[in-house]
C-alpha positions as CSV (number, residue, x, y, z in Angstrom):
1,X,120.1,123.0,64.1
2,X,122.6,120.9,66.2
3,X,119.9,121.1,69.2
4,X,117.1,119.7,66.7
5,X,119.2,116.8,65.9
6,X,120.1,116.0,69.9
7,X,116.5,116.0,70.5
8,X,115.8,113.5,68.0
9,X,118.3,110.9,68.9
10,X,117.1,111.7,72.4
11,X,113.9,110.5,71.5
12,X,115.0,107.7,69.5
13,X,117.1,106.6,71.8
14,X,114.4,106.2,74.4
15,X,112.3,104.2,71.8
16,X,115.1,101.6,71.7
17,X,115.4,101.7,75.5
18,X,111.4,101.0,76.4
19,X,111.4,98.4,73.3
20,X,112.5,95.7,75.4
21,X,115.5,94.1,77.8
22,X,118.7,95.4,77.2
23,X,122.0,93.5,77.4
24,X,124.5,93.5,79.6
25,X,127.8,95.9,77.9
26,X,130.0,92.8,78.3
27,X,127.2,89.7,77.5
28,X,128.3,88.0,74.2
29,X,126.8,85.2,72.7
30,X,128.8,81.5,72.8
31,X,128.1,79.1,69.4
32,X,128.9,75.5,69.6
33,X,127.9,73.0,67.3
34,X,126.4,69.7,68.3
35,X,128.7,67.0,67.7
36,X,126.2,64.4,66.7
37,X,123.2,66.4,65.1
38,X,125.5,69.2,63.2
39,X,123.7,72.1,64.6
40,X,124.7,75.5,66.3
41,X,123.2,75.8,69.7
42,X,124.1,79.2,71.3
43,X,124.5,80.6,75.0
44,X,124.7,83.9,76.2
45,X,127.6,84.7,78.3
46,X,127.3,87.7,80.9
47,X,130.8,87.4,83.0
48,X,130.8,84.3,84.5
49,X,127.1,83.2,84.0
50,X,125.6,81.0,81.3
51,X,122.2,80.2,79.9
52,X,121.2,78.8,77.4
53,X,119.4,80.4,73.9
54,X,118.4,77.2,72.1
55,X,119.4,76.3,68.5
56,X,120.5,78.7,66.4
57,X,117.1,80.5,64.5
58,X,115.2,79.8,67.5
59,X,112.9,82.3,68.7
60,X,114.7,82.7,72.2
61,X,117.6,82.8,70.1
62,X,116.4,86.0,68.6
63,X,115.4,87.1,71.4
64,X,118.7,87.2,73.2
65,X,119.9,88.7,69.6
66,X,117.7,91.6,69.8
67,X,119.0,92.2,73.5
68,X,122.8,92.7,72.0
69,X,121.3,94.8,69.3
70,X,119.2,97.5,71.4
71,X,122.5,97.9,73.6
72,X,124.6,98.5,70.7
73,X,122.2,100.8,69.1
74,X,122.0,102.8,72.2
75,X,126.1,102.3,72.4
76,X,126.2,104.2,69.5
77,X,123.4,106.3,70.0
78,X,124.7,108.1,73.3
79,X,128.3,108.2,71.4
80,X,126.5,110.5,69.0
81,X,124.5,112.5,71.6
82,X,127.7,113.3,73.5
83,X,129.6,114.5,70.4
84,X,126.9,116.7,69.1
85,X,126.3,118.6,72.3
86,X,130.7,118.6,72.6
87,X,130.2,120.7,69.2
88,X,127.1,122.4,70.1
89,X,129.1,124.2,73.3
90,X,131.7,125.2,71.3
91,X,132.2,129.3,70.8
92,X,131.9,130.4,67.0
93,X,133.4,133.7,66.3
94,X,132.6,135.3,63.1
95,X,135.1,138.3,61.7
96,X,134.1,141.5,60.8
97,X,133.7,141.3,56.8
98,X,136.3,143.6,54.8
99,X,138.9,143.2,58.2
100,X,141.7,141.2,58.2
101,X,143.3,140.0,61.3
102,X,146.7,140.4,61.6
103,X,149.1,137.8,63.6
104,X,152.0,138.7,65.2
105,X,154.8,136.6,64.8
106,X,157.8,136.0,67.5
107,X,161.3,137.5,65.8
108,X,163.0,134.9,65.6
109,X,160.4,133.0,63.2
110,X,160.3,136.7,61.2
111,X,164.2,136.8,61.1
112,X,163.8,133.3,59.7
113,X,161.6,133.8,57.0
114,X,163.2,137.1,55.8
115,X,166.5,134.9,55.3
116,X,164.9,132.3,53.3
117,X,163.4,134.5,51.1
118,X,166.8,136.1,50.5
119,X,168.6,132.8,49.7
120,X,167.5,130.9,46.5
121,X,165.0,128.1,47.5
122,X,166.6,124.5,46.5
123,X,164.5,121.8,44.6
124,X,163.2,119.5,46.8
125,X,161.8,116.3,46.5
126,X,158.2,115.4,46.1
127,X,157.1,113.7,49.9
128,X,155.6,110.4,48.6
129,X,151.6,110.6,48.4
130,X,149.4,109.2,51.5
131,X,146.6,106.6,51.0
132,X,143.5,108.2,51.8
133,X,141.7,106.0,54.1
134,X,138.1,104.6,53.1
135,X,135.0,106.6,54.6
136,X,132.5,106.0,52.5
137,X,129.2,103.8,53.9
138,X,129.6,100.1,53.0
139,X,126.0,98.6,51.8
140,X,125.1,95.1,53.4
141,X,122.0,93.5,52.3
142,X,120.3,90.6,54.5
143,X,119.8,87.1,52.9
144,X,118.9,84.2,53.9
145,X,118.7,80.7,52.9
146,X,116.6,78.7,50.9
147,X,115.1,77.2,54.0
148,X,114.4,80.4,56.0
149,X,116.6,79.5,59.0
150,X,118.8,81.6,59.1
151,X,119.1,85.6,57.7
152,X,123.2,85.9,56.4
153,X,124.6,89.6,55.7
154,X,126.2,89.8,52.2
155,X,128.4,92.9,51.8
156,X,127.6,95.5,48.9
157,X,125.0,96.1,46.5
158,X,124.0,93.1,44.7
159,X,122.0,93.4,41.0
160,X,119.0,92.1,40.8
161,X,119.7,88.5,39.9
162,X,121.3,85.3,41.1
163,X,122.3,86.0,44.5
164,X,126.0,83.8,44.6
165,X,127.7,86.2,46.6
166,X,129.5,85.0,50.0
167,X,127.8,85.9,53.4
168,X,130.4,87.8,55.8
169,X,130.3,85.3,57.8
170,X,132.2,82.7,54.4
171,X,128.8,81.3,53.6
172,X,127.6,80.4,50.4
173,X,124.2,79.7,49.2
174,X,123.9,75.6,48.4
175,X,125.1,74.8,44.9
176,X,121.9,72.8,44.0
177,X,119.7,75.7,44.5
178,X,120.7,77.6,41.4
179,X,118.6,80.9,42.6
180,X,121.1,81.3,45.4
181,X,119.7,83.4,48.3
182,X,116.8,84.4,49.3
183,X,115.8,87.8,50.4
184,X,113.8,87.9,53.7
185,X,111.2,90.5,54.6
186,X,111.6,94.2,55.7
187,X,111.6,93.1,59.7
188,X,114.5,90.5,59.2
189,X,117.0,90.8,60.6
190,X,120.8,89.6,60.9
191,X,120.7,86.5,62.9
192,X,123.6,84.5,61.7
193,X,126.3,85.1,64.9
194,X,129.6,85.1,62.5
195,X,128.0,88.0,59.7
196,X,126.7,90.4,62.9
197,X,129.9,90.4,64.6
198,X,131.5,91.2,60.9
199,X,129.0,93.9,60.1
200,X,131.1,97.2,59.1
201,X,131.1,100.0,61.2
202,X,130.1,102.0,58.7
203,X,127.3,100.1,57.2
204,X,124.3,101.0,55.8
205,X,121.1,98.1,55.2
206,X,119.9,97.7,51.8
207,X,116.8,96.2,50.5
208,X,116.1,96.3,46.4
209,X,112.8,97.3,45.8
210,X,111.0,94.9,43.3
């Protein structure tokens, strides 16, 4: 079973790999905004080097995007692939059924317990309850504006409706358009900077079906 699942992340992961350039692991993209014009022009940043992406919704803007999204995909990818086949090595041993196994313990631990069963077992308090951390998938959907410039990520699962909700990246849709966002197509994707590096780790893309 484990083996099955190797081989398809395997594959997948070579999909993403022949798809297109890859980015460097420590390339980043740079926004500044013009002073005069008001837009974002972004740069991508490999080390020491520069160069230039264009405005910000510009198609070698996306381009350079898509580079820092196939090497985090395959980031995460070869993460999973190493796990699986950490677990997949591991022995499993499976005991004999109607046998119990019996565990020896040292004597001073069995002179220990044979005392506090003979002495009357004090009340003690309750240990104070721990949080249980959050690991449930958080839902993003991708918007984008009225314009179609650029695609925003808005976290959880919005009715069908308005669409007022703020972008991750603090965004809000422009208070004369009343409709609020606009969902792009199927093959959009994140390309607001500020919402992709604010994307949870643990979240899941959804798209409402109309």
């Amino acid at each position: 079973m484990i083996s099955t699942v190797i081989t398809q992340l395997e594959q997948l992961l070579k999909q993403i790999q022949a798809s297109g350039p890859v980015a460097h692991e420590d390339a980043r993209l740079d926004i500044s905004t013009h002073s005069k014009s008001g837009y974002e022009y972004a740069r991508l940043r490999n080390g020491s080097e520069l160069s230039a992406c264009g405005r910000v919704g510009s198609e070698k803007y996306l381009e350079a995007l898509a580079t820092l999204q196939r090497r985090d995909k395959i980031l995460c990818l070869t993460q999973a692939i190493s796990s699986l086949k950490q677990a997949d090595a591991l022995p499993v041993t499976v005991p004999a059924v109607g046998k119990t196994v019996a565990v020896a313990q040292p004597a001073n631990e069995s002179s220990s317990v044979a005392k506090s069963k003979s002495k009357p077992k004090s009340k003690r308090t309750p240990a104070p309850r721990q949080q249980k951390a959050k690991g449930r998938k958080q839902l993003y959907t991708h918007v984008r504006t009225r314009q179609g410039t650029v695609v925003h990520a808005v976290l959880g699962k919005d009715k069908n409706g308005p669409w007022h909700t703020a972008a991750l990246c603090g965004a809000t849709p422009p208070e004369r358009d009343r409709r609020g966002w606009e969902f792009p197509t199927h093959d959009d994707g994140v390309t607001c900077p500020k919402c992709y590096r604010n994307l949870p780790a643990n979240g899941t893309r959804y798209l409402p079906v109309f």
